[in-house]
C-alpha positions, 0 to 999 in steps of 0.5 A: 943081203951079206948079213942075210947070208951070214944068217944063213950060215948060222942057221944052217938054213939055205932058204933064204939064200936061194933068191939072192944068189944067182943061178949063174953065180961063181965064187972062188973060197979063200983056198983058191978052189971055184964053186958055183950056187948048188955048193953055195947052198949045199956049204950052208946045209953043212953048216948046221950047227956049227957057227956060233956067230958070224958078223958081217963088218966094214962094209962098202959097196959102189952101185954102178946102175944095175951092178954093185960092188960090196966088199968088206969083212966077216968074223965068227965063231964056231960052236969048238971055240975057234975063230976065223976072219975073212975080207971079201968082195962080192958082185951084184946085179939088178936083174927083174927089180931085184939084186943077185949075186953073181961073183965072191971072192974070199980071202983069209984076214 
């Protein structure tokens, strides 16, 4: 589901995101500022055509029943040419048989 969103942001398609992020979700961007799933979906909309690529690496993640904990990092490319990397840590839960995230944080690299 982290490579699914990086997809996302490639894509510029907020679909396949809607399910996997959770209505109560909260994320915190790597300037600090707070933003909940409408803007989530809505940075995704923004992002049409303008990743190159964004590759998902150095993942871990601890499963604590119906909780999760992944963190790891993120690289890409913009379609200008320049570059970017990110840690992060996200917070998943199990809720009805399927995994949402509730909780992002990033953090420039």
């Amino acid at each position: 589901m982290e490579r699914a969103w990086a997809t996302c942001f490639v894509i510029g398609e907020p679909d396949p995101a809607k399910d996997f992020i959770a209505d109560d979700f909260v994320g915190i961007t790597s300037k600090g500022a707070r933003y909940e799933k409408p803007r989530a979906l809505q940075d995704i909309v923004d992002s049409k055509g303008k990743y190159q690529s964004m590759v998902v690496g150095d993942v871990t993640v601890r499963v604590y029943r119906d909780a999760a904990v992944a963190r790891g990092t993120d690289t890409w490319e913009m379609t200008d040419g320049s570059k970017g990397a990110a840690l992060w840590t996200d917070t998943w839960i199990r809720r009805n048989g399927k995994w949402q995230i509730v909780a992002a944080q990033d953090t420039p690299k």
